[in-house]
N, C-alpha and C positions, 0 to 999 in steps of 0.2 A: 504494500500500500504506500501510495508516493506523501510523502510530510512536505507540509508547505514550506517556503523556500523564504530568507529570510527578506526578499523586497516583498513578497504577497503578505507575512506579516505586517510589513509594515506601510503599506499601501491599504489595507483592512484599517488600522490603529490610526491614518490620517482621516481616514472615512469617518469614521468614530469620533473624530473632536472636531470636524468641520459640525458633523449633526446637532454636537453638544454645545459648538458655539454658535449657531445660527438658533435663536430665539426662536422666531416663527413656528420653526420646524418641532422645537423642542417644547415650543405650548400648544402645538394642536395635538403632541404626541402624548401631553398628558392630561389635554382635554378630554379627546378622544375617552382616554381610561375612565376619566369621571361619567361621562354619557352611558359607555357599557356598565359602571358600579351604576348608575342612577344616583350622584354624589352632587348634590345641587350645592351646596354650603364649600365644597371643596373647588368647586366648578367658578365659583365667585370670589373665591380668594385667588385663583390663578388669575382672573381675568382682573382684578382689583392692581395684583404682583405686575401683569402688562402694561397695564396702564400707566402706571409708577416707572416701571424702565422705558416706557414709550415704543414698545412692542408693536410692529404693525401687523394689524389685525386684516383679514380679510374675510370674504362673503362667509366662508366655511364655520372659520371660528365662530363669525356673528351669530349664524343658522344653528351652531353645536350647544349656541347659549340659551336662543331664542328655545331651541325644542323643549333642553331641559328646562324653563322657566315655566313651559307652556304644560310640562308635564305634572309638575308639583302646583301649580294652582288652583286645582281641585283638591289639593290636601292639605285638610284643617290646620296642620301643624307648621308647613312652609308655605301656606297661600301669600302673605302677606311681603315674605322675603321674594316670592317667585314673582310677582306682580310688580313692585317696587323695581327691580333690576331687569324684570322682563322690559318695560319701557324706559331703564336707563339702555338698555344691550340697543335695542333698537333706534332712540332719538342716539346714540351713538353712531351707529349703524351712516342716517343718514347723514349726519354731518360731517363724516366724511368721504362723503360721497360716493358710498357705496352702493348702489341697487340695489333693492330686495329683489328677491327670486319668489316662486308660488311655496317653495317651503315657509323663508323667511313670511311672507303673509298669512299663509295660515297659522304659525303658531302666534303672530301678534294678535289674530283675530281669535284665536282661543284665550290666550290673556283678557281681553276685553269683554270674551265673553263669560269668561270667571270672572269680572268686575257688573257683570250682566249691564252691560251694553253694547246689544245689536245692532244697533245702527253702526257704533263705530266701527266694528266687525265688518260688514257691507259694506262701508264705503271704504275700508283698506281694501276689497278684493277688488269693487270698482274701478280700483288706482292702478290693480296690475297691468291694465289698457297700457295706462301710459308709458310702464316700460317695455312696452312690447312682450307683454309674460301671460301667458292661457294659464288659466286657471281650472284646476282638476276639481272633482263633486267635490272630496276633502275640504276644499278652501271656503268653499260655500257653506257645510256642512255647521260649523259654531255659532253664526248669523242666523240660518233657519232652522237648528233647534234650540236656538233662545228666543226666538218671534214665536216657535207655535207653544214654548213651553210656558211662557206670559200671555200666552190666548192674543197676540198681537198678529191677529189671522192674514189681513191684507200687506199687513210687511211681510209675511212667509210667503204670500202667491206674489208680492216681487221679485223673493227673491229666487223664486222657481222658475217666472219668465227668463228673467237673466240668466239662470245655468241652462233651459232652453234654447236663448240665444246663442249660447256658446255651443251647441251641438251636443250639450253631454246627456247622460241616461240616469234618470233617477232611479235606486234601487231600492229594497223593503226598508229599510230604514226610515230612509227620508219620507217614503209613500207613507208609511203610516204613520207619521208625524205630522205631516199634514193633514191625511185624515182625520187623526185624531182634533187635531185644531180644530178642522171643518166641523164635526160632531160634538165637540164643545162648545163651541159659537150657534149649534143650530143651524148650519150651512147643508140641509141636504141634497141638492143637488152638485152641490161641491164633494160630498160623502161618495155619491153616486159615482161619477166622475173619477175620485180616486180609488175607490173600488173599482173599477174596469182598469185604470192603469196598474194596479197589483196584479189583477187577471193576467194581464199582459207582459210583464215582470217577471213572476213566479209560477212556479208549477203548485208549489203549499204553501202556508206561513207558518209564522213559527208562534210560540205561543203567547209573547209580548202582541202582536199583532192579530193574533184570535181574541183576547182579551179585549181592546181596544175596539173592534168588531162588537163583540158580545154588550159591550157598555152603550155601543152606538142603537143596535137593536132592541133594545131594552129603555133607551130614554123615550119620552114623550114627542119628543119633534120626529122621530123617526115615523110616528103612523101615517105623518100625511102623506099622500101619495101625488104624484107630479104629473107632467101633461103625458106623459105613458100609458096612463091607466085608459087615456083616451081611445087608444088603437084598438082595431078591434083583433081578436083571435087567428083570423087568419093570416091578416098583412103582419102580425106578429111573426106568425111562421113562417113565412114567407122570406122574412128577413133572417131567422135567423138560419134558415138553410143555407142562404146567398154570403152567410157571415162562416160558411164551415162548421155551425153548429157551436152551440155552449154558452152563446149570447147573442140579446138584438139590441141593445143601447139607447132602448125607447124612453127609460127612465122607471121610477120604481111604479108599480103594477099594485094596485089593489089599495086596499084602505084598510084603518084599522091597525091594532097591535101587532108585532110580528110573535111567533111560536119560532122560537129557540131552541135546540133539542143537539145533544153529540149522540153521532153514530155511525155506524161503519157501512159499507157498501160491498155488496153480493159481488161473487163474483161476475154476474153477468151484467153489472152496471147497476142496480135497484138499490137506489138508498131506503135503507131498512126502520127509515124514519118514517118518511111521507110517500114509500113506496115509488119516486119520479123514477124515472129511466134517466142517467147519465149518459151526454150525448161523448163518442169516440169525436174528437174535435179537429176540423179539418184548414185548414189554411182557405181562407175567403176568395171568393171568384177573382175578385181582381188581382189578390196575390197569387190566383193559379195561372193566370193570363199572362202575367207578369214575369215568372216561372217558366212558363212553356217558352217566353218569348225570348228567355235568358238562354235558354238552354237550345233553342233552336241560332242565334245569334253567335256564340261561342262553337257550335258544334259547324257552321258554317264558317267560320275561322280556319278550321281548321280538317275539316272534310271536300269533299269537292262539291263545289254549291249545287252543282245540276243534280248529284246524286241522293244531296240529301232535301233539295226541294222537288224533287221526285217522290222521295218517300212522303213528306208533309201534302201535296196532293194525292198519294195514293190514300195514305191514311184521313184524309177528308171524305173520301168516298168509302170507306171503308170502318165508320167510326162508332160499329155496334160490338165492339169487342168489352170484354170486363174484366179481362187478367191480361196482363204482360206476360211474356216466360223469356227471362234469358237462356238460352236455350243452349250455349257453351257453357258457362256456369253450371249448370245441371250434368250439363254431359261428361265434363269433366272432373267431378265431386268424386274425391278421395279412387280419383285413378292414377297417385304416384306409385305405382308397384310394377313390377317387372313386365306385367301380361296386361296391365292396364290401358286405355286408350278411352276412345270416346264412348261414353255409356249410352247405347239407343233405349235399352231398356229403362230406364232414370228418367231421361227426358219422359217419356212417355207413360211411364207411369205418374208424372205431375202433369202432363196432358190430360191425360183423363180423370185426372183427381178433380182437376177444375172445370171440367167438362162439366162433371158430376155434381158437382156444388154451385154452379152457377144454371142451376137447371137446364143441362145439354144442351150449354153454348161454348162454341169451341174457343179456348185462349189463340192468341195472339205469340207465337215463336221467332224471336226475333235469332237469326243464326249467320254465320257467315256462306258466302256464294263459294266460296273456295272448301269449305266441310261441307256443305250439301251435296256439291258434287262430285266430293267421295264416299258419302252414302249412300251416293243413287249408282256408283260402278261397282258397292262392294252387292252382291247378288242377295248375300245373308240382309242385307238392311233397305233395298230398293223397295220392297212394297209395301211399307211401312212407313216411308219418308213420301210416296207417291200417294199417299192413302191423306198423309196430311196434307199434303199441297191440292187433293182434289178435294179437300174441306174447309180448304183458306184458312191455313192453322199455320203456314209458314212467309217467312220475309228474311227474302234474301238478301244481304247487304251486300253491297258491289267491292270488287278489289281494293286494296286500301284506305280500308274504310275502319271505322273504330264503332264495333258493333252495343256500344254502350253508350253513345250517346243517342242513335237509334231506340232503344227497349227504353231510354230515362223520357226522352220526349213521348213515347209514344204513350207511357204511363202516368202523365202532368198531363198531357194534352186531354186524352180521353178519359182524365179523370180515375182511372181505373186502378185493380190491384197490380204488386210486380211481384213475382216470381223467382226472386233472386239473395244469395246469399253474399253477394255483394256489401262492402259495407261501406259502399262509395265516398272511401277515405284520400281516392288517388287526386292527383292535384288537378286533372281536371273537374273536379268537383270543388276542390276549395276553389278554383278560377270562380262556381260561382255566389262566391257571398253571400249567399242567402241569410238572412237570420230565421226565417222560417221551412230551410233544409229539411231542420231534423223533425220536426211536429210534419212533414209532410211524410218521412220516411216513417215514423211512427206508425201512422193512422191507413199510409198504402203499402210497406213492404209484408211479403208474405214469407217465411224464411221455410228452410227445410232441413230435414234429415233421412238417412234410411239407416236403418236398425235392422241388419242382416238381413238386408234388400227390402225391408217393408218401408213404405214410405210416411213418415210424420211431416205432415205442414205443422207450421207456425203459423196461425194468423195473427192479423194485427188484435190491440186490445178491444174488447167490448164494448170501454170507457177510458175517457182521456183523464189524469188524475191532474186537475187545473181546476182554476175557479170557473163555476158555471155558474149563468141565468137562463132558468128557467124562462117559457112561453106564458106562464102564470105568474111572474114575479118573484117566484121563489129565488134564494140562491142556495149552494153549495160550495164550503168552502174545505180544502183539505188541510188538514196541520200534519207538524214538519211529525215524521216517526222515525224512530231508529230499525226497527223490525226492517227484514228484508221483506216479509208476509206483507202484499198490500190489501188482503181482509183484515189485517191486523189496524190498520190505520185508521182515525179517529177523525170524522167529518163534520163542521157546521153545518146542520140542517137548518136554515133558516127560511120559514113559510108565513103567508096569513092566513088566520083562520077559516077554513073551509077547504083550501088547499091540499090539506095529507086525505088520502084515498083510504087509509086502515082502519080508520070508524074507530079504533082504539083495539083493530085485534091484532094477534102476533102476525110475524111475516111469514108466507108459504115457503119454509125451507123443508124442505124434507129433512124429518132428525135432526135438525138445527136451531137449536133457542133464537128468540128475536134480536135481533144485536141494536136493538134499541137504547133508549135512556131507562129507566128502570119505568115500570107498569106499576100504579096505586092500586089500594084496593078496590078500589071503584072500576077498575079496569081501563082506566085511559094516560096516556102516555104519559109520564110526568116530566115535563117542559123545565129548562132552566131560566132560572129566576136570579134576581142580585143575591137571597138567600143560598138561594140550595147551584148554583152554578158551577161550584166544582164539584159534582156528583160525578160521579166517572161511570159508563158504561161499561158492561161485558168484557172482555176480552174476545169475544168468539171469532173462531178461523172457522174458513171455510179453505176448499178448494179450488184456486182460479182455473178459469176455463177461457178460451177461447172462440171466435165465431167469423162470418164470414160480414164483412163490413154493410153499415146502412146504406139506402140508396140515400141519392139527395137530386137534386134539378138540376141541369146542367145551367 
């Protein structure tokens, strides 16, 4: 082993006292230290020790000061010391002309907003315009939960436009802090409003935000009902087919108190409260439009345009299909083994699976021209592959062609299921952005397996586990669970009176107790109340099952 040599000694040992005599260097290295202790008292005599040798200070240290200032001002014991040297760190800051960055502003605006003043908070974020600095939801975040937690409602919907304007996304947090405001102040169509954008948000909440819910339906301003209630039942549904199902946005439905209740939901979508049917929730026509167009747009990029607007008019004339089939995909499932090759048998046995289940209407096989027509010379598989092309069960894609952006369009387009175990991870799929990708693959992929050559489909779920509104007003809300079991999971039933269908009797499970709220002696459902609200239901499992997807309107 080779030993250092005595100039690399001693070129290390000058490295070492240049570090030790440059200040700068040697107070962010023992800033630094204090920030990972969380050493605010220690942190302020370094910076106290700087000032005094005339230490220059830059953006970093100021920011290392500002955090920890920002971090102990919530606590009783150093609030007063963190606040005091928080806005000396900062009026330091600027006057030497240093720019705050979006760290440096959000922690002054957490400072301020431990001295509970929002406004001042707000207009520092307002300020970061001027240095040319975006500000992330964080920055905003100490400004609008000190407006909604003072019930100062129209300064929180300011400063919500303004993180709008900036392009950002509010998440559950902030959503139900405003809600809640809204619900304090009596603002129900504000309530309304950010109840649809949580829908939109989250798939569940969590149980700070079910609470919050539960206090909103239970106040009095909650009964009255909005111009919604106006619609009539059909144009209801109408809409909310056209919305993919699980909402129509007409506003709250019915009058009168709401009926509150936790409970879980069937495996086949049936909340075990009020008996609704949960809809499987589909991406809305204009975002399927939108979708088709993406993906015909991008797949033209980079296929040959004649051939793949060939297929988009053949498939115009041809648009009574209701399964896709990838159809290499299939044929090629767990054929890496020595003897293995294209399986005809695979294919065809999901051919006729969905034959069968889509009442003896033939899928859709999307395959290459270049494998068709060595199944049409291999003699063993010719009348078999001729049997589907005189049934319109096959589509052949032309020579270099990428037969997967064929079977995605033709699946978006006609609305329909796919057939594929694909989990279209490859980058022509992130080329396209979607934020509603995966809620489409959700609700149209169909997955498979064979189990020593038997075939198991996967269909999509029964029900989408998201906030729904009901065609009646009602909603359903899902909270967060740890359980992999999604019988297992605990659902806001939120109804008006007359709305639950069970008259107060148990739900039709076969051998299954009701997974209702508990039953009084009287026999009808016992509802939660500001008393009795955390009563907890059942535990009861079931077995999820799956099914073959609703129709809806084109």
């Amino acid at each position: 082993m080779a030993t250092p040599t005595h100039h690399q000694n001693s070129t290390n040992l000058t490295k070492r006292k240049k570090t030790l005599k440059n200040p700068e260097a040697n107070f962010l290295f023992e800033l630094n230290s204090c920030s990972k202790s969380k050493d605010l008292k220690a942190a302020i005599s370094l910076y106290e020790s700087a000032i005094s040798s005339k230490t220059r200070l830059n953006q970093h240290h100021f920011n290392t000061l500002l955090y920890l200032c920002s971090t102990f001002a919530t606590d009783p014991d150093s609030r007063d010391l963190a606040l005091q040297y928080g806005v000396r760190v900062f009026d330091h800051m600027v006057a030497v002309n240093i720019h705050p960055n979006e760290a440096s502003i959000t922690a002054i605006a957490r400072l301020a907003v431990a001295k509970g003043d929002g406004d001042y908070a707000f207009e520092m974020v307002k300020k970061l315009g001027d240095y040319q600095v975006t500000p992330r939801l964080r920055t905003y975040e100490p400004a609008l939960f000190c407006f909604c937690q003072k019930l100062e409602a129209e300064k929180a919907y300011e400063v919500e436009e303004d993180i709008n304007k900036m392009g950002l996304s509010l998440e559950e947090p902030q959503i139900a802090a405003l809600l809640k405001v809204s619900a304090d102040t009596g603002r129900g169509e504000r309530v309304y409003s950010y109840l649809h954008k949580l829908r939109r948000s989250v798939r569940w909440v969590s149980e700070e935000t079910e609470k919050i819910l539960e206090d909103w339906f239970f106040c009095k301003a909650s009964e009255v009902s909005s111009e919604g209630a106006k619609y009539d039942v059909g144009l209801v549904k109408e809409v909310i087919s056209r919305n993919g199902g699980g909402w129509h946005g007409f506003g709250w439905i019915g009058e009168g108190k709401w009926v509150v209740r936790k409970g879980n939901v069937e495996p086949n979508g049936r909340c075990c409260c009020c008996l609704e049917q949960l809809d499987c929730v589909d991406i809305d026509d204009e975002e399927t439009e939108k979708f088709a167009f993406s993906v015909a747009g991008l797949a033209m990029e980079r296929e040959v345009k004649a051939n793949f607007r060939e297929f988009q008019d053949w498939l115009e004339k041809n648009a009574n299909y209701e399964a896709i089939v990838d159809g290499a995909n299939i044929g090629l499932y767990q054929q890496n083994f020595a003897e293995g090759g294209f399986s005809l048998l695979q294919l065809d046995a999901v051919i006729k699976e969905m034959y069968t289940r889509s009442g003896n209407k033939w899928p859709l096989v999307i395959l290459h021209k270049k494998r068709v027509r060595a199944l049409l010379e291999n003699p063993s598989s010719r009348k078999l592959v001729e049997e589907w092309m005189d049934n319109g069960v096959l589509y052949t894609t032309p020579h270099g062609s990428n037969d997967d952006w064929y079977w995605l369009y033709a699946a978006v387009k006609l609305r329909c299921l796919l057939v594929t175990n694909d989990e279209m991870r490859d980058h022509i799929f992130e080329l396209l952005g979607s934020s509603f990708f995966l809620k489409w693959k959700e609700r149209h992929q169909v997955r498979y397996t064979f189990l020593k050559g038997a075939l198991k489909l996967l269909m999509p779920p029964t029900y989408s586990i998201v906030i729904q509104e009901s065609g009646k007003g009602s909603w359903h809300v899902p909270i967060v669970c740890d359980s992999e079991e999604e019988t297992s999971r605990t659902w806001l039933c939120i109804t008006r009176p007359g709305d639950c269908e069970d008259g107060g009797e148990t739900c039709e499970i076969v051998d299954v107790p009701c997974c209702k709220s508990a039953i009084s002696e009287a026999g009808d459902p016992e509802i939660l109340s500001s008393e009795n609200r955390n009563h907890e239901n059942s535990d009861d499992k079931t077995t999820s099952i799956t099914g073959k997807r609703k129709e809806r309107s084109p």
